[in-house]
N, CA, C and O of each residue as an XYZ file, in Angstrom:
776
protein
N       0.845     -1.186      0.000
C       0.000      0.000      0.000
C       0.887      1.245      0.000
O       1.784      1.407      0.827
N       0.545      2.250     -1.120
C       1.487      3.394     -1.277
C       0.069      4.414     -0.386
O      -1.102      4.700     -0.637
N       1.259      4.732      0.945
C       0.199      6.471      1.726
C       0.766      7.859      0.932
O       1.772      8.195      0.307
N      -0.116      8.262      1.223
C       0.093      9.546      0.894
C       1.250     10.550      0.456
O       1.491     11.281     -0.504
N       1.991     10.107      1.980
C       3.094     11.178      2.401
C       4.190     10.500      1.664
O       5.179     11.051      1.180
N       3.843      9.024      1.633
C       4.947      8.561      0.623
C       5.035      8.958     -0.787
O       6.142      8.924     -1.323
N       3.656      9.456     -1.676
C       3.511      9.846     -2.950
C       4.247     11.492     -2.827
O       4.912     11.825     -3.807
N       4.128     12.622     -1.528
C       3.838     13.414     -1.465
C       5.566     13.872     -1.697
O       5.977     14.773     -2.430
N       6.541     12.769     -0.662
C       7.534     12.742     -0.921
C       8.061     12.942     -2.069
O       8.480     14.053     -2.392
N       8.136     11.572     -3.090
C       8.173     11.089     -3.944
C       7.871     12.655     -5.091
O       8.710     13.434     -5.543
N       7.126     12.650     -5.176
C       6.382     14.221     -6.540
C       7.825     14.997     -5.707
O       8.957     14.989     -6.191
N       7.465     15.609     -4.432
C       8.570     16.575     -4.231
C       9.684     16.407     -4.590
O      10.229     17.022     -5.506
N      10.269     15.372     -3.773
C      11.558     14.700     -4.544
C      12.250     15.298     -6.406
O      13.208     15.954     -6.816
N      10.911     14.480     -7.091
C      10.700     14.616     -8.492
C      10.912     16.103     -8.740
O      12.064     16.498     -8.920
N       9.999     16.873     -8.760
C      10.006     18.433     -8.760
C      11.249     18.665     -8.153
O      11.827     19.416     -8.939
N      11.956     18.455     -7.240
C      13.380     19.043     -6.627
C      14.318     18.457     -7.795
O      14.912     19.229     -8.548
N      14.411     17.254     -7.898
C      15.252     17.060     -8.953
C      15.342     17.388    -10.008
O      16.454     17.359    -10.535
N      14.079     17.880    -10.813
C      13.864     18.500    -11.977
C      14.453     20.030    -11.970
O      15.193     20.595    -12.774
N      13.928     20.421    -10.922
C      14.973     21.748    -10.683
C      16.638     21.743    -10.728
O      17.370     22.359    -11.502
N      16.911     21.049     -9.887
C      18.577     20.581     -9.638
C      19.314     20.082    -11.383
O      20.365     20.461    -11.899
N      18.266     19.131    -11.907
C      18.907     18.886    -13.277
C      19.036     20.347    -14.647
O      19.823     20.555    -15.571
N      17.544     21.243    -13.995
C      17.659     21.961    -15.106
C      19.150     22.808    -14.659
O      20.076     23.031    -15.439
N      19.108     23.154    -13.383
C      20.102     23.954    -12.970
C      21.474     23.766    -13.383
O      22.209     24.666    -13.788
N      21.947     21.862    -13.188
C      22.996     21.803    -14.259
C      23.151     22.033    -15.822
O      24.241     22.114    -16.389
N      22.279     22.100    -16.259
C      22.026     22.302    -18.132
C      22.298     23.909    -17.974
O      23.247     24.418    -18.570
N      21.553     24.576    -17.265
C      21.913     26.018    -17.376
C      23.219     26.582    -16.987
O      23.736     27.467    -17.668
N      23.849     26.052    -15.790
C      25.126     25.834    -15.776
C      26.585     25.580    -16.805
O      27.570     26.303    -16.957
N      26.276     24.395    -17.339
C      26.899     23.946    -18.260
C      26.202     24.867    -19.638
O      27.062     24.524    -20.449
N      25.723     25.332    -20.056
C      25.131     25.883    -21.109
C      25.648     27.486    -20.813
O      25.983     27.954    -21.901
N      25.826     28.462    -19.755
C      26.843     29.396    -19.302
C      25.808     30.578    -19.869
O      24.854     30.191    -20.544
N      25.946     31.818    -19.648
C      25.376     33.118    -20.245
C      25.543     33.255    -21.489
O      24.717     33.906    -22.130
N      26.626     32.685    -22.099
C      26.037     33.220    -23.409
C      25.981     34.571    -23.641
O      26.625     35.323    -22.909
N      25.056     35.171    -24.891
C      25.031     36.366    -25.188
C      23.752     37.107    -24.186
O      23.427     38.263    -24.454
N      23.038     36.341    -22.988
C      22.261     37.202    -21.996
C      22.327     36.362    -20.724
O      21.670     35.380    -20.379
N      23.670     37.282    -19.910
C      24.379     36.996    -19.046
C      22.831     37.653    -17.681
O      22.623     37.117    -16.593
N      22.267     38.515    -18.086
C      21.564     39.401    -17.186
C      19.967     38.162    -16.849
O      19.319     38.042    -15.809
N      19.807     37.508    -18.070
C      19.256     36.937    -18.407
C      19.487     35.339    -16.918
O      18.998     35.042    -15.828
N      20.523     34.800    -17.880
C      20.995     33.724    -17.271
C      20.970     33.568    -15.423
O      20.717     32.629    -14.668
N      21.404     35.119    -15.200
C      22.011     35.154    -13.478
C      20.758     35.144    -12.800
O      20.775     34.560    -11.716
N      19.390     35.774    -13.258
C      18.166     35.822    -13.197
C      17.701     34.875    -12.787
O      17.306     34.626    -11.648
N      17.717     33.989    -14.113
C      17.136     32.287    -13.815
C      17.717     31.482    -13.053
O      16.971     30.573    -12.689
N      19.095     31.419    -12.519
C      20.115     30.666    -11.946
C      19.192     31.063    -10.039
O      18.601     30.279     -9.297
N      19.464     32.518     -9.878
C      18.739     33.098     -8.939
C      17.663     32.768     -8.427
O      17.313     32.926     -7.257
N      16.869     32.108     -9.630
C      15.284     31.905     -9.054
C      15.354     30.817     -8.934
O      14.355     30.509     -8.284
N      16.124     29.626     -9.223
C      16.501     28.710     -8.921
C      17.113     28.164     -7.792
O      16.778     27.055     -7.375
N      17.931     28.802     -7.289
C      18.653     28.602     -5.923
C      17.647     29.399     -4.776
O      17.885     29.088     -3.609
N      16.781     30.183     -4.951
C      15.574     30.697     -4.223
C      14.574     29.847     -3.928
O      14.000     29.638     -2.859
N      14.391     29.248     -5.300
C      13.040     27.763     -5.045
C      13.640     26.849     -3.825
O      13.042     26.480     -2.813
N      15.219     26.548     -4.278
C      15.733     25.131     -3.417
C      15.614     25.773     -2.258
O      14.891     25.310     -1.375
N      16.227     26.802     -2.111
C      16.726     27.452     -0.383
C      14.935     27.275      0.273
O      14.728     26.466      1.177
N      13.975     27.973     -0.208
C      12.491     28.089      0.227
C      12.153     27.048      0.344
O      12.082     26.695      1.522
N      11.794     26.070     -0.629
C      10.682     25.040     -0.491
C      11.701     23.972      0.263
O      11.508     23.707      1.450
N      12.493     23.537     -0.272
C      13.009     22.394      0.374
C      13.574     22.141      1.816
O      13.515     21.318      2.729
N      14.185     23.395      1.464
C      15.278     23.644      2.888
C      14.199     23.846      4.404
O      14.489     23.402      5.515
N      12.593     24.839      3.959
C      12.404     25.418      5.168
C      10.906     24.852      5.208
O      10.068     25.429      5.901
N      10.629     23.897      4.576
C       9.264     22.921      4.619
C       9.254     21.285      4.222
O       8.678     20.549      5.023
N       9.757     20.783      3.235
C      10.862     19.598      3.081
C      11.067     18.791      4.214
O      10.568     17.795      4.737
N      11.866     19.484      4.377
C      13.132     19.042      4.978
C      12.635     18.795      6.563
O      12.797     17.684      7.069
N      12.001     19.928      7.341
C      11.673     19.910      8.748
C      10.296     18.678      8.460
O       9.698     18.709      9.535
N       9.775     17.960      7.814
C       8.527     17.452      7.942
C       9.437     15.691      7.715
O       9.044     14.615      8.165
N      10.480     15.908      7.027
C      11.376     14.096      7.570
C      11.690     14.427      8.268
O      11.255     13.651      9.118
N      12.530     15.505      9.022
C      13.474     15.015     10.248
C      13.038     15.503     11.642
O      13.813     15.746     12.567
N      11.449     15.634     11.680
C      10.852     15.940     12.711
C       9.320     15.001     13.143
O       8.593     14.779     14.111
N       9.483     14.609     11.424
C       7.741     13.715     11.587
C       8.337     12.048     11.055
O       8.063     11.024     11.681
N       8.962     12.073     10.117
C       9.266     10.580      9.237
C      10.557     10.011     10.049
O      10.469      8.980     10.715
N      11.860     10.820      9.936
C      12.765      9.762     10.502
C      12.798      9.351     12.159
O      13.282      8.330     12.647
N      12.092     10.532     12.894
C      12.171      9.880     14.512
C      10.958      8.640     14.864
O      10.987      8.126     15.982
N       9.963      8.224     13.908
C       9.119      7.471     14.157
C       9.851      5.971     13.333
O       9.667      4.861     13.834
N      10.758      6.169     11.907
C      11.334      4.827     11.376
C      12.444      4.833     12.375
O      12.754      3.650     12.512
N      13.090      5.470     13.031
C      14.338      5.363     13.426
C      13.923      4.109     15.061
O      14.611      3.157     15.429
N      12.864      4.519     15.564
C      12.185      3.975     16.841
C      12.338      3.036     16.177
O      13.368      2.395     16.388
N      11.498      2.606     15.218
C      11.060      0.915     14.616
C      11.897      0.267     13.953
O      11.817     -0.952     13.801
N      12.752      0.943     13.501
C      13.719     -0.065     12.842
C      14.965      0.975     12.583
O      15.228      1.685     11.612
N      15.673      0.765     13.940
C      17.494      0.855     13.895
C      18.422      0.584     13.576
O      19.570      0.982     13.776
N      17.768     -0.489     12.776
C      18.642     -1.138     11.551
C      19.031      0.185     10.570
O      20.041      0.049      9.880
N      18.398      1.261     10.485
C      18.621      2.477      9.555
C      18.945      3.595      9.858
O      18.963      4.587      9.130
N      19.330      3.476     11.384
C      19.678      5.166     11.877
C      20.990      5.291     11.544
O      21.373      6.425     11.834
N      21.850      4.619     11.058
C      22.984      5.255     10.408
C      22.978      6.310      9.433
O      23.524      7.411      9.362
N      21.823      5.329      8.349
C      21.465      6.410      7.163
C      21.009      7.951      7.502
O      21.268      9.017      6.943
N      20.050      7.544      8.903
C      19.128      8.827      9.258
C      20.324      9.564      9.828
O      20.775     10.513      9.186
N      20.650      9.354     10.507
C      21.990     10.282     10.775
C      22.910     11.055     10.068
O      23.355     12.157     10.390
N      23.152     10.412      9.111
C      23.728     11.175      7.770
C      23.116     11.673      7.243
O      23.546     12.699      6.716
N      21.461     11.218      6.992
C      20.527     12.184      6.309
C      20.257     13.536      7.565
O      20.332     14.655      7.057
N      20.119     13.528      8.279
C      20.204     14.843      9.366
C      21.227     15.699      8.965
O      20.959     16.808      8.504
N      22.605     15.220      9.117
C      23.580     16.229      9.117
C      23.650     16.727      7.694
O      24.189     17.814      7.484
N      23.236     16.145      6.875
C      22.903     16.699      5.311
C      21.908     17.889      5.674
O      22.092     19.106      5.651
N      20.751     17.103      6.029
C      19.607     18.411      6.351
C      20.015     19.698      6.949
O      19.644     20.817      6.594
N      20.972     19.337      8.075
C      21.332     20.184      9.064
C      22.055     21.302      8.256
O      21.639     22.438      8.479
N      23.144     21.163      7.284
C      24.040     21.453      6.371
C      23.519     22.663      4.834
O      23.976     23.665      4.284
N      22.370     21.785      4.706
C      21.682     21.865      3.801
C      21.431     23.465      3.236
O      21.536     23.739      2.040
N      21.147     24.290      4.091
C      20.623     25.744      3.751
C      21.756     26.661      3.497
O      21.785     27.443      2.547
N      22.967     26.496      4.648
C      24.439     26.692      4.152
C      24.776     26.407      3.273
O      25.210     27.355      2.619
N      24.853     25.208      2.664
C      25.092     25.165      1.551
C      24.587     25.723      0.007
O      25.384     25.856     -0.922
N      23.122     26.024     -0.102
C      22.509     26.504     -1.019
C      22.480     27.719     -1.008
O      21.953     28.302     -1.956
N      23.212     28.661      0.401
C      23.429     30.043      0.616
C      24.530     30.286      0.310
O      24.604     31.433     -0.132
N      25.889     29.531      0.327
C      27.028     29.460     -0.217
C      27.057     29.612     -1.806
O      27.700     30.520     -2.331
N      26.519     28.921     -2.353
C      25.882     28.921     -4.024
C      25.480     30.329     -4.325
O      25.812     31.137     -5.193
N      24.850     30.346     -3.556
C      23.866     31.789     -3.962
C      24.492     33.349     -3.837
O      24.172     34.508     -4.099
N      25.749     32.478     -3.179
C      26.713     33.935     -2.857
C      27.482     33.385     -4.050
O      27.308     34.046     -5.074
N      28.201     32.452     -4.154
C      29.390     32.107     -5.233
C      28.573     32.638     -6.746
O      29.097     33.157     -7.731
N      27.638     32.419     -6.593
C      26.570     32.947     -8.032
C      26.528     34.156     -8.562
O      26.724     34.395     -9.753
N      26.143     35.373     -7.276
C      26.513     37.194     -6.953
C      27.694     36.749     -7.260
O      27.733     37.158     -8.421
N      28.852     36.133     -7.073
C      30.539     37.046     -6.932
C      30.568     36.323     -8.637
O      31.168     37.135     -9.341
N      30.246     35.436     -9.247
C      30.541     35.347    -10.288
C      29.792     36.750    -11.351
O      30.242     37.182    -12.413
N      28.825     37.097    -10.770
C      27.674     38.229    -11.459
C      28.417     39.030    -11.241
O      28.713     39.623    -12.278
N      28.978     39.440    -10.283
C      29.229     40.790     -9.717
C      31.129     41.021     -9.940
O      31.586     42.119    -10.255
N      31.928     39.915     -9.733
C      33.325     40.244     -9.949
C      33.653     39.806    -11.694
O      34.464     40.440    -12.369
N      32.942     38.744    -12.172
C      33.377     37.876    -13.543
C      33.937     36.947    -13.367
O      34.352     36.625    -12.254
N      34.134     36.118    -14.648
C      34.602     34.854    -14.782
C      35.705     34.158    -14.385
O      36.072     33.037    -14.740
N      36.476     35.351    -13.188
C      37.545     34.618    -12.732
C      36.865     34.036    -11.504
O      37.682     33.503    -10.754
N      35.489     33.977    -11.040
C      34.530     33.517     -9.988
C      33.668     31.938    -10.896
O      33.247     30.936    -10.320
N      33.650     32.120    -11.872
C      32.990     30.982    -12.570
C      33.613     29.696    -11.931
O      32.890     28.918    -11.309
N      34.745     29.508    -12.059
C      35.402     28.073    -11.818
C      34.639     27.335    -10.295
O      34.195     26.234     -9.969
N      34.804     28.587     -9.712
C      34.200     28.065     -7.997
C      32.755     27.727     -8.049
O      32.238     26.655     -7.735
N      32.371     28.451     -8.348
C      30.322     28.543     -8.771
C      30.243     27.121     -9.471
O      29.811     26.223     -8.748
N      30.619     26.756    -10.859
C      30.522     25.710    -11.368
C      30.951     24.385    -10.485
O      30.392     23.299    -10.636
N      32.123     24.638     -9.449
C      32.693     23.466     -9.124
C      31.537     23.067     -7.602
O      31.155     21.907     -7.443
N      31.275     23.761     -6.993
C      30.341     24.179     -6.099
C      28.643     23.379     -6.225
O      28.014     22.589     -5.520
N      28.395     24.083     -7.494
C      27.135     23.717     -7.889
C      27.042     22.226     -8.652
O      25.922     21.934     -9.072
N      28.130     21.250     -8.871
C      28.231     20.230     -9.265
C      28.552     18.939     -8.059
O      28.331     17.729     -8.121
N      29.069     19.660     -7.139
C      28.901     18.945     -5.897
C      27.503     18.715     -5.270
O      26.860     17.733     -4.898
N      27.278     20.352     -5.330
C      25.651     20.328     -4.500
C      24.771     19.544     -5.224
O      24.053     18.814     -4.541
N      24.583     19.483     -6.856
C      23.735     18.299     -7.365
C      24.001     17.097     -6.987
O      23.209     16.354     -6.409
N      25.152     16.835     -7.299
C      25.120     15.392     -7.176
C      25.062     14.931     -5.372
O      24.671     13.844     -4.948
N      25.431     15.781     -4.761
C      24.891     15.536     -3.338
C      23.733     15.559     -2.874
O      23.473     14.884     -1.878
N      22.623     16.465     -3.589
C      21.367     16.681     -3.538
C      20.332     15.047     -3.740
O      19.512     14.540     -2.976
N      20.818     14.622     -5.041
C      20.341     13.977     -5.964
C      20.743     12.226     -5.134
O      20.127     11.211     -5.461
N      21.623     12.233     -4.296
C      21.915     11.195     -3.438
C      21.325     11.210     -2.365
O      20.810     10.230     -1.827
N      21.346     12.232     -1.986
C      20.503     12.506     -0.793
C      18.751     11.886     -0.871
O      18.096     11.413      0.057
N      18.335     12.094     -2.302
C      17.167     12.060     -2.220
C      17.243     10.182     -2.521
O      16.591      9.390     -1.840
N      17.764      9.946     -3.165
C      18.467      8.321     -3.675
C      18.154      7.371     -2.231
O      17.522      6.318     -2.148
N      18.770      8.076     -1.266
C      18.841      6.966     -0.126
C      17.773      7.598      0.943
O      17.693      7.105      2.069
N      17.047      8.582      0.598
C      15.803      8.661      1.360
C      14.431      8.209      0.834
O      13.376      8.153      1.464
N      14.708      7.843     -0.684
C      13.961      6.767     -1.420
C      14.252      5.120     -1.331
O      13.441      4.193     -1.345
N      15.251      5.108     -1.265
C      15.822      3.507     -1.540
C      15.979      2.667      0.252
O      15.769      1.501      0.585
N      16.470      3.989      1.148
C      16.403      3.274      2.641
C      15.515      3.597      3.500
O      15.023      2.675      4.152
N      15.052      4.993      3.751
C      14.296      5.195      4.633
C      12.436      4.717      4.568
O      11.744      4.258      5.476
N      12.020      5.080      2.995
C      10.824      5.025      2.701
C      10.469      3.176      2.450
O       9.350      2.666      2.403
N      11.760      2.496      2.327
C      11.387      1.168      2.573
C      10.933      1.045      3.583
O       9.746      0.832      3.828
N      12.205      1.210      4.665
C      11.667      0.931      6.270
C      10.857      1.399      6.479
O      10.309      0.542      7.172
N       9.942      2.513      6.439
C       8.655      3.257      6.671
C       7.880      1.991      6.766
O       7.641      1.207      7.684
N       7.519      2.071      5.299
C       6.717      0.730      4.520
C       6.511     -0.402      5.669
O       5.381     -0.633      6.098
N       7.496     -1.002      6.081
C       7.887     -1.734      6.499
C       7.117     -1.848      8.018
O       6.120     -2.437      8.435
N       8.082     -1.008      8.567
C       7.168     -0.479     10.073
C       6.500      0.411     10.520
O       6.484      0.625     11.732
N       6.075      0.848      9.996
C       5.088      2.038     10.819
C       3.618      1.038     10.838
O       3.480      0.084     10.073
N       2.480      1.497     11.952
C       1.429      1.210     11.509
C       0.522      2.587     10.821
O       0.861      3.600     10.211
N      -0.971      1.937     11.343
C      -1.736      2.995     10.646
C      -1.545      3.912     11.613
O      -0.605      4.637     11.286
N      -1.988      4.202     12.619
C      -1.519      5.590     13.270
C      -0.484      6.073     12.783
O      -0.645      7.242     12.432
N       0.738      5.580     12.574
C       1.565      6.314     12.325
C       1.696      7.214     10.962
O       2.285      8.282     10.799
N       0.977      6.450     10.079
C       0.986      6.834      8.502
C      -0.366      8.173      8.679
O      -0.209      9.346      8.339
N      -1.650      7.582      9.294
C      -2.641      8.563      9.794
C      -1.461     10.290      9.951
O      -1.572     11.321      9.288
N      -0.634     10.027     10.862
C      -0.277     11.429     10.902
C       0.585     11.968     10.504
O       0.983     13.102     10.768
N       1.039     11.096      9.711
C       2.168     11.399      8.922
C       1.628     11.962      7.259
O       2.099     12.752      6.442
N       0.453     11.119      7.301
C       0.201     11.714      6.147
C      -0.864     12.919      6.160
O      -1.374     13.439      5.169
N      -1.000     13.122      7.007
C      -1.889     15.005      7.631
C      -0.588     16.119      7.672
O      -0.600     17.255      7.197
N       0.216     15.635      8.184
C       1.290     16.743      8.410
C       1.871     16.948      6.488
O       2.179     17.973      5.880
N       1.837     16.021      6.190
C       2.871     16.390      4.589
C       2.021     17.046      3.635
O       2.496     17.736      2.734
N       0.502     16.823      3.822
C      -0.483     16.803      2.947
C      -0.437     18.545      3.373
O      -0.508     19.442      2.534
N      -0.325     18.723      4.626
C      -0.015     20.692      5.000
C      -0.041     21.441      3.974
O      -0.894     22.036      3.316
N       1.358     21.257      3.964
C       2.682     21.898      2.882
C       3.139     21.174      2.070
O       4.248     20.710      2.337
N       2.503     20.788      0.789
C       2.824     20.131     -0.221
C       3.500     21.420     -1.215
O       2.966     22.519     -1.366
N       4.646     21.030     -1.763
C       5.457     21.756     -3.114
C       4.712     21.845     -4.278
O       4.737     21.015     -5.187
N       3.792     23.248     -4.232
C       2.627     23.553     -5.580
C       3.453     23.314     -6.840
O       2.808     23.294     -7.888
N       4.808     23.124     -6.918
C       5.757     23.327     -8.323
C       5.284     21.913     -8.559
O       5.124     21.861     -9.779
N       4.854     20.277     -7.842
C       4.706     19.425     -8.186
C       3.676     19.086     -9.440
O       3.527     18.134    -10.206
N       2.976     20.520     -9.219
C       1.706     20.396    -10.192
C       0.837     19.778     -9.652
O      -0.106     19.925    -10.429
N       0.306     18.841     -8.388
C      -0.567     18.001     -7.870
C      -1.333     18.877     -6.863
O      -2.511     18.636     -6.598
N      -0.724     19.792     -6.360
C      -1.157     20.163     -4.991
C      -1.544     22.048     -5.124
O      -1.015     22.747     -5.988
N      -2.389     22.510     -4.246
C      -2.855     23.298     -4.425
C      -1.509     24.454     -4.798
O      -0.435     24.399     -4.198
N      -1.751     25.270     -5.675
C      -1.032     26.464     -5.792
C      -1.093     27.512     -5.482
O      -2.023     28.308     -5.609
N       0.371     27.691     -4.825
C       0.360     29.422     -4.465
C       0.556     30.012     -5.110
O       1.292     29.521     -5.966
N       0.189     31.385     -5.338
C       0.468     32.231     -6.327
C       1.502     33.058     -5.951
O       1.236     34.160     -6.431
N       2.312     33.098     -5.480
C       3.960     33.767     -5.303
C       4.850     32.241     -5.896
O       5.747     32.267     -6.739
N       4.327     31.001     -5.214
C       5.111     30.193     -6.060
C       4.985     29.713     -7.354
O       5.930     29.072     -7.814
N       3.762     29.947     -8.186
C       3.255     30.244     -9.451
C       3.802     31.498    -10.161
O       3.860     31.672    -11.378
N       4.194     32.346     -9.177
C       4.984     33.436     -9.881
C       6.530     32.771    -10.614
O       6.917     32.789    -11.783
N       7.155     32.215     -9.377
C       8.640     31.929     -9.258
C       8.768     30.640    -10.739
O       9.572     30.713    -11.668
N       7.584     29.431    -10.501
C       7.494     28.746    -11.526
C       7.517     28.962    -12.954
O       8.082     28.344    -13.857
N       6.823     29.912    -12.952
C       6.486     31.001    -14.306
C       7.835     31.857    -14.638
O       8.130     31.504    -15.780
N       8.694     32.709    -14.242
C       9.782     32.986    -13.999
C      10.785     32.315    -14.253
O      11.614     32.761    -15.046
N      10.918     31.372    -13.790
C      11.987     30.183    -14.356
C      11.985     29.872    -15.782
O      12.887     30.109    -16.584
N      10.641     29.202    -16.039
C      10.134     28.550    -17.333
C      10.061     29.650    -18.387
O      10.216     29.152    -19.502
N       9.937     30.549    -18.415
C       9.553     31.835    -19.371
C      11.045     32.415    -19.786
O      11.334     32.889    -20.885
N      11.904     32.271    -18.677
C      12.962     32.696    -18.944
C      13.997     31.963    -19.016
O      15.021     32.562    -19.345
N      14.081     30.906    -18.829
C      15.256     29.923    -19.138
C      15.224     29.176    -20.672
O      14.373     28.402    -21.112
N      16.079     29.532    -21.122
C      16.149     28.864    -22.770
C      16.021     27.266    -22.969
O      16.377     26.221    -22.423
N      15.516     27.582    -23.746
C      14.941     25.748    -24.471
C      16.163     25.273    -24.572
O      17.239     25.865    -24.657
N      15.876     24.022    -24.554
C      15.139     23.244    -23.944
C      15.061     22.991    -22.584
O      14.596     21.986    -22.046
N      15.564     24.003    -22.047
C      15.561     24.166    -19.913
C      13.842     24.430    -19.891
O      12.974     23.688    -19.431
N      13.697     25.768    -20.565
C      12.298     26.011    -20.251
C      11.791     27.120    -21.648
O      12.621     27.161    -22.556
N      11.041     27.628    -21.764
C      10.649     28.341    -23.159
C      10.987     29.564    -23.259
O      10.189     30.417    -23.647
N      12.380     29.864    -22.881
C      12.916     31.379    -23.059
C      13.843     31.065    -24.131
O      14.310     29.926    -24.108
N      14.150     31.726    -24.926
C      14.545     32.000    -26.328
C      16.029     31.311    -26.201
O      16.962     31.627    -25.464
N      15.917     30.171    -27.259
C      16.998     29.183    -26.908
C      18.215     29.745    -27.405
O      19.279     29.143    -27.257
């Protein structure tokens, strides 16, 4: 039986990664001839991750999902532990980006090397992160929780669901930011003038 909070995950997850992948294509794809353009979209990008993930995400596993699998099956608090100090880590790090991003905007391309090297870590750390909170934790969930536990687990996620998933009700400041991205990031990232 797939609950809720497990689908709710899962879409977020999806939507986070879709962000994180376009972010490398725009990356690797560089300013080009609209640098004003590019720093824009890069911006609204590292704004989505820092907001949605970092400060709603993130507090609803490591306050509602991993202290209830971690009780039932300790066979996995290693993982959860590492997934914490990731979490813990997590906003620093996407604020670090977001500064290395300004000093590349703001000093030039002798700042690129760091920004690029930076933002290729944070994906592929991102993108693992989500790997083994799919592959270890949401097993064990499965596994042990009962219905009470899923009962409130899946009220709390159902809250604050990520409107970028497309499933869940939309806000219109984050319908702004969505729109923003997509309008202005060049094809095939999103439908701004490739």
């Amino acid at each position: 039986m797939t609950h809720e909070s497990i689908g709710i995950i899962r879409d977020e997850h999806a939507a986070l990664a879709a962000m994180l992948r376009s972010l490398g294509m725009m990356v690797a794809r560089g300013p080009g001839n609209e640098p004003e353009n590019f720093f824009d979209v890069l911006r609204a990008m590292l704004f989505y991750i820092d907001e949605f993930p970092e400060r709603l995400h993130h507090p609803k596993e490591s306050n509602l999902l991993f202290p209830q699998v971690a009780r039932m099956a300790p066979e996995v608090m290693e993982t959860i532990v590492r997934l914490e100090r990731e979490h813990a880590g997590g906003e620093a790090a996407v604020r670090e980006l977001q500064h290395l991003l300004l000093a590349w905007e703001l000093v030039g391309d002798s700042r690129r090397a760091a920004f690029d090297h930076a933002a290729k870590n944070y994906l592929d750390f991102y993108l693992e992160h989500m790997r083994l909170e799919e592959t270890v934790i949401l097993p064990a969930a499965q596994r042990v929780l009962n219905d009470a536990d899923w009962e409130e687990l899946d009220a709390a996620f159902a809250r604050n669901c990520d409107p970028l998933t497309g499933k869940y009700p939309r806000d219109p400041a984050y319908d702004r930011l969505f729109t923003r991205i997509v309008m202005r990031a060049p094809a095939p990232i999103g439908l701004g003038a490739g």
